[in-house]
C-alpha positions in Angstrom: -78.0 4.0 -19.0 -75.2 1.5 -20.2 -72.1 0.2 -19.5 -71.1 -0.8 -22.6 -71.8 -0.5 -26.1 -71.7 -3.0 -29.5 -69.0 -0.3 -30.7 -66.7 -1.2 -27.5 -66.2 -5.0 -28.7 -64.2 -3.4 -31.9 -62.4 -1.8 -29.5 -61.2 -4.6 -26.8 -57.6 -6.3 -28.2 -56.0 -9.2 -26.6 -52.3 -8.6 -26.1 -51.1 -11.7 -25.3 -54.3 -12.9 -22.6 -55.2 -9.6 -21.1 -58.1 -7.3 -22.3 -57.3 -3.5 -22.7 -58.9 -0.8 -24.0 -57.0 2.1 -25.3 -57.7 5.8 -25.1 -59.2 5.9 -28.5 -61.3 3.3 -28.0 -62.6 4.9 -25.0 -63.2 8.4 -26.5 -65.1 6.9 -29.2 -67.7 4.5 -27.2 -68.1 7.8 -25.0 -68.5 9.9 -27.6 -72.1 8.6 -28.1 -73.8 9.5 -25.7 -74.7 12.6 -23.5 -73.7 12.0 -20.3 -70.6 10.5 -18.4 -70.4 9.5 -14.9 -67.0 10.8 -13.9 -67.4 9.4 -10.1 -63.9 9.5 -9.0 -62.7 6.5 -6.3 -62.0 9.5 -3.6 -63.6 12.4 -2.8 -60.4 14.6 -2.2 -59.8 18.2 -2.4 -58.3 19.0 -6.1 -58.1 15.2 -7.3 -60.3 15.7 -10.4 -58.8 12.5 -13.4 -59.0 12.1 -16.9 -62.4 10.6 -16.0 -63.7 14.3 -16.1 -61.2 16.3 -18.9 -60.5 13.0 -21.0 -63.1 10.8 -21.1 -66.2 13.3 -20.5 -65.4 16.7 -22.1 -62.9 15.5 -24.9 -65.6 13.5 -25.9 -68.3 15.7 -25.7 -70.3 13.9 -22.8 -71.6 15.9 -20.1 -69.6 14.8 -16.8 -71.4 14.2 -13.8 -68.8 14.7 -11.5 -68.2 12.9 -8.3 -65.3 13.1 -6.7 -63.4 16.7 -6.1 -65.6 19.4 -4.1 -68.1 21.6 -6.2 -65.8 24.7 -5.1 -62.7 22.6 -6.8 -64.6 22.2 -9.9 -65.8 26.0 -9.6 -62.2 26.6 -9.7 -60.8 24.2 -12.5 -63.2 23.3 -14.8 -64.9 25.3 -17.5 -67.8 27.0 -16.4 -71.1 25.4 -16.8 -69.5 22.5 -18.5 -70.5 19.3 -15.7 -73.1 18.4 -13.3 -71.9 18.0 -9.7 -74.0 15.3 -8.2 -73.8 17.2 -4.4 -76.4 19.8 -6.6 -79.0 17.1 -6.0 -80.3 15.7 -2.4 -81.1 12.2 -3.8 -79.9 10.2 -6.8 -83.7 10.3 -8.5 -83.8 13.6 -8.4 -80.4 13.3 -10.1 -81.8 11.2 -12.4 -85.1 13.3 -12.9 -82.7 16.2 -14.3 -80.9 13.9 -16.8 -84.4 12.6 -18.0 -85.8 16.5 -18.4 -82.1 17.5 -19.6 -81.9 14.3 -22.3 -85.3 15.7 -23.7 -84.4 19.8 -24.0 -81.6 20.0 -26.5 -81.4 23.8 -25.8 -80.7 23.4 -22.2 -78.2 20.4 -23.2 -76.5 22.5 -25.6 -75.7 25.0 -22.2 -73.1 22.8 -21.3 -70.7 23.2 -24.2 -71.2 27.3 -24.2 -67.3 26.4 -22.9 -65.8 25.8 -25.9 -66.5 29.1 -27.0 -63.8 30.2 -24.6 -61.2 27.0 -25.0 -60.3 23.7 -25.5 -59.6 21.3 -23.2 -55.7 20.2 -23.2 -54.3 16.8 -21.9 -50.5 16.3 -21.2 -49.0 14.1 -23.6 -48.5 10.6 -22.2 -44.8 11.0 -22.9 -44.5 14.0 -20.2 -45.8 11.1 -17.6 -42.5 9.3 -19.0 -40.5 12.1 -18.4 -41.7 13.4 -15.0 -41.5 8.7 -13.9 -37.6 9.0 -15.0 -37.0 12.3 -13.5 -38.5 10.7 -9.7 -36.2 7.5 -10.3 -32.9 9.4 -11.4 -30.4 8.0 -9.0 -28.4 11.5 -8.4 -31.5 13.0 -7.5 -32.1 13.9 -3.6 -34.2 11.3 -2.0 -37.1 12.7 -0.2 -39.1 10.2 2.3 -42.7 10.2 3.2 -43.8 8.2 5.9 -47.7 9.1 5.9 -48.8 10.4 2.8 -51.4 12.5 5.1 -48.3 14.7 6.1 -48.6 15.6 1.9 -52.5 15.3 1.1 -53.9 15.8 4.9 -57.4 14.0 6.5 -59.2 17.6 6.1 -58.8 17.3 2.1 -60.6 14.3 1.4 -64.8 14.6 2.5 -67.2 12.0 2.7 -68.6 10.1 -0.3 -72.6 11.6 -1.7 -74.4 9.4 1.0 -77.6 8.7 -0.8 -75.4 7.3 -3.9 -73.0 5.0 -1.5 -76.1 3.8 0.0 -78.4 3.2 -2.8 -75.6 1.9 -5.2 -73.8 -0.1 -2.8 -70.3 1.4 -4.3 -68.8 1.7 -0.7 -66.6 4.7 -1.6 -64.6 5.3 1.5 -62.0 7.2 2.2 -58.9 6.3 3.8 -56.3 8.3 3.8 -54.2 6.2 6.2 -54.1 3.5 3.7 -51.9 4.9 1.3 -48.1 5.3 2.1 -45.7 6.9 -0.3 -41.9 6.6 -0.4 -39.0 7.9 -3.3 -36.5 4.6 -3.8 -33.5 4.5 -1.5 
């Protein structure tokens, strides 16, 4: 496993004396290799990111999803097209399946039977643009939120994989009380 590549310094860019990577540059350091761990910061009902359509299966990596339940994914993504890391009781047996999947290119090549029915589509960045404006148009109603749990409630976000939080350390907790949403007055 890495965390970088040689291929992601021709990527990095210094505008002015911040590092960023863009989109391309991310697709094309994932794009080699098989696997991409698409472990969302939550574990909420429906919250499934880029990290999973953009970076994993427009790139042709196999996600391994954390984040969103199985029954979400069941639901949203193409079938057969990620593995869920609540399919595995511990993280080496996790890790056992990549090994024995890494080394059978017929059983890797299971994964992408999706694109025989699809592509995967991402919204342009300018509908983000549009959809900001529209939510700070002055003659719009305001609408007020004062817990955002009223919107995305306790029940909808689950507990992170315990083996992972514990054996990585990640501390992926949930609290939904911590966020707090409001439209501009």
């Amino acid at each position: 496993m890495d965390f970088c590549s040689p291929k992601q310094k021709e990527c990095i860019r210094t505008p002015g004396s911040k590092l960023a990577i863009t989109e391309d540059c991310t697709a094309n350091v994932v794009s080699n290799y098989k696997f991409y761990l698409a472990f969302e910061n939550c574990n909420c009902r429906e919250y499934i990111t880029e990290k999973f359509w953009r970076n994993a299966l427009q790139t042709n990596s196999v996600p391994i999803v954390m984040g969103a339940p199985r029954e979400d994914l069941r639901r949203f993504a193409p079938p057969g097209s990620y593995i869920h890391v609540d399919d595995f009781e511990t993280v080496e047996q996790l890790a056992n399946y990549l090994q024995e999947l890494d080394a059978d290119d017929v059983a890797y090549s299971r994964y992408f039977r999706w694109k025989q029915l699809g592509e995967v589509f991402m919204m342009p960045r300018d509908a983000y643009c549009r959809l900001c404006e529209a939510l700070h148009d002055a003659n719009a109603p305001v609408q007020w939120y004062d817990h955002i749990d009223y919107w995305w409630s306790k029940t909808d976000c689950v507990a992170p994989h315990k083996d992972i939080d514990e054996e990585t350390g990640m501390g992926l907790r949930n609290d939904p009380n911590k966020f707090k949403i409001s439209a501009p007055k």
